[in-house]
ZAZATOR-270172 format. One line per field, with one value per residue (C-alpha): residue number from 1; residue in three letters; x, y, z. Coordinates in pm, whole numbers, plus 50000, padded with zeros to 5 digits. Layout:
% residues N
num [NUM,...]
residu [ALA,...]
x [X,...]
y [Y,...]
z [Z,...]
This chain:
% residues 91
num [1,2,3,4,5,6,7,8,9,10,11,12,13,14,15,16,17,18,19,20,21,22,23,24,25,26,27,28,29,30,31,32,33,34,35,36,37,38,39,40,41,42,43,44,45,46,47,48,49,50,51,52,53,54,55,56,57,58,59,60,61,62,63,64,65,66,67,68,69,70,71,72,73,74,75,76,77,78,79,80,81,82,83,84,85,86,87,88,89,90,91]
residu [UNK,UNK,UNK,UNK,UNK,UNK,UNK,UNK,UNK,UNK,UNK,UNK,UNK,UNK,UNK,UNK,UNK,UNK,UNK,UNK,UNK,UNK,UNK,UNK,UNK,UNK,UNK,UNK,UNK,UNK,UNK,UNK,UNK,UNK,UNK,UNK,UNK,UNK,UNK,UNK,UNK,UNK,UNK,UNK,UNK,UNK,UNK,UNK,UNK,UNK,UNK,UNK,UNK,UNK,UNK,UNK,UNK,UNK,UNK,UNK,UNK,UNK,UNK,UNK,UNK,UNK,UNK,UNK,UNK,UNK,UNK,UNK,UNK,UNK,UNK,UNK,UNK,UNK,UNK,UNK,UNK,UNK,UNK,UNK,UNK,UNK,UNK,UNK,UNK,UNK,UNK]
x [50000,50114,50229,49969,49708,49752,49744,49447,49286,49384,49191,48896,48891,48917,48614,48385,48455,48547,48852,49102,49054,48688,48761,48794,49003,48866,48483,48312,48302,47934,47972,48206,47921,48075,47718,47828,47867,48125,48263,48312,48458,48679,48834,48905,49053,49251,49372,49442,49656,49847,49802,49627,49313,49134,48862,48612,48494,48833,48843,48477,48634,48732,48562,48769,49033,49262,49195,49169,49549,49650,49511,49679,49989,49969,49911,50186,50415,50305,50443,50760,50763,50542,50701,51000,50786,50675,50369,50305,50173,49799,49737]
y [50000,50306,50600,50866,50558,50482,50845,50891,50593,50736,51106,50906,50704,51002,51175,50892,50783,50433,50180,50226,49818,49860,50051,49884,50112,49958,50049,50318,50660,50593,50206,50390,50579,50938,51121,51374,51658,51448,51394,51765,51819,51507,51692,52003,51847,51655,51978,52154,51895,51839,52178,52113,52154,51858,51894,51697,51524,51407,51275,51103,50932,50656,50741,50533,50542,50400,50598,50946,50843,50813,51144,51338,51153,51269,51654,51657,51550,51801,52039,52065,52250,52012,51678,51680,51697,51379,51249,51358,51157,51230,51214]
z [50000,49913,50184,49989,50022,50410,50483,50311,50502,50784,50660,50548,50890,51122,50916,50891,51294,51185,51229,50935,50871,50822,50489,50146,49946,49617,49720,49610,49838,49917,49991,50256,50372,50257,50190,49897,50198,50371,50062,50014,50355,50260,49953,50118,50384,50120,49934,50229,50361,50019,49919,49557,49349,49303,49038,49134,48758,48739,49111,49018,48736,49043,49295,49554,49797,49553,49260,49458,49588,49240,49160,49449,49386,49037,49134,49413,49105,48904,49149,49233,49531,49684,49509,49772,50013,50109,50251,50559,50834,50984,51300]
């Protein structure tokens, strides 16, 4: 599993108030039980932390776990101040 993946199940467990093994990150955001306002507050608090612009068509292209860590990896890469960076734990 990826570092951008585990922190992101860690983001994803602390909003939904649920153990971090309870999540599939293959299922879909609303099989998680993110209600499309959580899911909002779950992207800002996903751009805020990794300090992007996630545009939400593209993000709904795979609308999981998985495929939103592929995304955010993809937009820390694209820049370079940020790609140095690392992933930062959550607490």
């Amino acid at each position: 599993m990826s570092n951008m993946l585990e922190s992101l199940r860690q983001l994803a467990s602390r909003e939904l108030g649920v153990a971090e093994a309870e999540l599939d990150s293959n299922a879909n955001f609303a099989a998680l039980g993110l209600d499309s306002l959580m899911l909002v507050d779950f992207m800002f608090a996903v751009e805020d932390q990794y300090l992007i612009q996630i545009d939400h068509d593209t993000a709904m292209k795979t609308p999981t776990l998985a495929g939103l860590a592929t995304l955010v990896e993809q937009l820390v890469a694209a820049q370079p101040q940020l790609a140095g960076r690392g992933t930062p734990v959550v607490a």
